[in-house]
C-alpha positions in Angstrom: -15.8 1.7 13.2 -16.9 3.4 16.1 -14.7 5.2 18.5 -14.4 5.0 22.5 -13.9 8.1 24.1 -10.5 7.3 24.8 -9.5 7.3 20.8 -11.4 10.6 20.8 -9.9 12.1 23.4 -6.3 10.8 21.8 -7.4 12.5 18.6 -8.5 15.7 19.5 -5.3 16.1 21.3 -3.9 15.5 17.8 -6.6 18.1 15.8 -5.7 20.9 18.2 -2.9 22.4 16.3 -4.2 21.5 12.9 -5.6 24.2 10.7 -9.0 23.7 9.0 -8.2 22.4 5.3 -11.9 22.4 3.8 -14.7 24.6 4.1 -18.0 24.3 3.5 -19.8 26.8 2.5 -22.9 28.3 1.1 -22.9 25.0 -1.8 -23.1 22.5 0.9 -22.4 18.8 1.0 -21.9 17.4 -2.7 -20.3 14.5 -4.0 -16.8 16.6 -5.1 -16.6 17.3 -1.1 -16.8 14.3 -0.4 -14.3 12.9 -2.8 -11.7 15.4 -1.3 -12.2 14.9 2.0 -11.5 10.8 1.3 -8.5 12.2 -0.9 -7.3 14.1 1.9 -8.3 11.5 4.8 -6.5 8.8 2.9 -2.8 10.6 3.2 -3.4 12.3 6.7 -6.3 10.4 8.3 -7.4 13.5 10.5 -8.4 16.9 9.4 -10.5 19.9 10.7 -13.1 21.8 8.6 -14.6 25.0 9.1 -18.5 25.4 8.8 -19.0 28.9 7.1 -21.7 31.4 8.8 -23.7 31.3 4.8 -24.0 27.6 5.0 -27.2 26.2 6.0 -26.3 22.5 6.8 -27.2 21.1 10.3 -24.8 19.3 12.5 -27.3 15.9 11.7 -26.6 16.7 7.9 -22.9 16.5 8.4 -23.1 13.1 10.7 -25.5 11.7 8.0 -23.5 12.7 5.0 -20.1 11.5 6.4 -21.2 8.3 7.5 -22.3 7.0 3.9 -18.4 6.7 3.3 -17.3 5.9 7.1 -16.0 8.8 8.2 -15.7 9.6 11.9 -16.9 12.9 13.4 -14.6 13.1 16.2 -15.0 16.4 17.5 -17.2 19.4 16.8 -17.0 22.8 18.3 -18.4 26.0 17.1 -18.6 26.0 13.4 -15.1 23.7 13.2 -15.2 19.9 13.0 -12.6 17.2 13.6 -12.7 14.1 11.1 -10.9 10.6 11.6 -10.6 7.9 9.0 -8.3 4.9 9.1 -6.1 4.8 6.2 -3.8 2.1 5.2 -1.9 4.8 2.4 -1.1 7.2 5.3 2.1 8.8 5.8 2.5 9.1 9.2 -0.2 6.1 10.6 -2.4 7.5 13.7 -1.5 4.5 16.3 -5.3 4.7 18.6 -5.5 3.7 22.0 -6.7 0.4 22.6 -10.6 0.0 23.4 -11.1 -1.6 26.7 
């Protein structure tokens, strides 16, 4: 799923106030950071995660490594980014703007 700029907009209006949740860190991407950042997408559907100063992924890593399981890279500013994934088990559903 791809987002217009319009949905993106919509959600980063909804990541402002969030807190990050995950981190990554000096470890990297692996396979368990992956699993919890489905886990976590499935129940909230957006989330922010901090990039620490010792990690030594690239902004191209991140894109590369989320979209093997379809998640959305909404927003990134600084070392935080802002993830979107549709989730039918949600608890409170993210209703997105319709594409044009």
């Amino acid at each position: 799923m791809v987002l217009s700029p319009k949905q993106k907009a919509y959600l980063k209006g909804l990541a402002h106030p969030l807190k990050a949740c995950f981190q990554i860190g000096k470890e990297g991407l692996s396979k368990n950071l992956q699993n919890d950042l489905l886990n976590y997408l499935k129940k909230h559907e957006l989330m922010k995660v901090t990039i620490l100063n010792n990690s030594s992924v690239t902004l191209n890593e991140i894109e590369q490594f989320l979209s093997e399981v379809e998640i959305e890279l909404v927003q990134s500013i600084g070392h935080i980014i802002v993830l979107y994934k549709h989730s039918e088990d949600a608890k409170n559903p993210i209703i997105l703007p319709m594409k044009k």
